[in-house]
N, C-alpha and C positions, 0 to 999 in steps of 0.2 A: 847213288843209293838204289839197291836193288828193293824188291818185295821183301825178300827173303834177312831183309836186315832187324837187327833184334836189341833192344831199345834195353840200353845198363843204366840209365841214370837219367833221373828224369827232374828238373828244377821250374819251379813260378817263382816268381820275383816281383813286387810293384814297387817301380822306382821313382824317388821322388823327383823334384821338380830340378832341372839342370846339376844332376847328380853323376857320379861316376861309379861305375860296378864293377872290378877284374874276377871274372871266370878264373880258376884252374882246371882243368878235366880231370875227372877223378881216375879217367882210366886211360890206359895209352892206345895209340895206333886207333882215334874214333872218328868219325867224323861229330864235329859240331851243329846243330841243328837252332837256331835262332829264331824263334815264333814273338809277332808283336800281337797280341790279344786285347788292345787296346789302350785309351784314354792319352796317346801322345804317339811321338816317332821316337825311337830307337837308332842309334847312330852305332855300328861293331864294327872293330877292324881286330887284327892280332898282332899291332903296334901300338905303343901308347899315344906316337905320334896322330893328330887328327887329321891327316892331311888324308889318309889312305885309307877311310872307312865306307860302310854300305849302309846307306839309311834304309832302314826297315818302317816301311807305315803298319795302318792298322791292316791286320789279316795279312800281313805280310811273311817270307821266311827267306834264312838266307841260310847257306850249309858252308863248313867251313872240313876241309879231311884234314887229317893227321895235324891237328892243332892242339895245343896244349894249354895255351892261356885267351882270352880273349877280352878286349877293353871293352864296356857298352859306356855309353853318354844316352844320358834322357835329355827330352826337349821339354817334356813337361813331368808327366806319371805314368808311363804307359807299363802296364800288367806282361811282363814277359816268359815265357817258356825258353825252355832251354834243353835239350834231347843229348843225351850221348847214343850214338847206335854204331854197331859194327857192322 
């Protein structure tokens, strides 16, 4: 992610408690941008499989490039953002 990158699409989310969320990107060739904003952990991977995800705590963020769909799992409610930037 450079400076110079420029934000297409922008989502908040608050998930409930041991819930599952599938992402599509609305736009191709982006990187994914994953923000935990609070109240639990955030679990994303770009498999449905659990085996090969990134736990996101709070204040946390994880970027994903040229991804198209993305799985989240909550551990409890955590308030999530969610960025497309090119």
């Amino acid at each position: 992610m450079t400076l110079s990158s420029e934000i297409l699409s922008e989502f908040a989310h608050r998930m409930g408690e041991d819930t599952e969320l599938i992402y599509n990107a609305r736009h191709k060739g982006v990187t994914i941008i994953v923000g935990n904003m609070g109240y639990g952990d955030v679990y994303v991977s770009t498999s449905s499989s659990r085996k090969s995800h990134h736990r996101v705590q709070f204040k946390g963020k994880v970027a994903f490039e040229d991804t198209s769909k993305l799985y989240l799992t909550s551990s409890s409610q955590p308030v999530i953002s969610i960025l497309e930037i090119i």
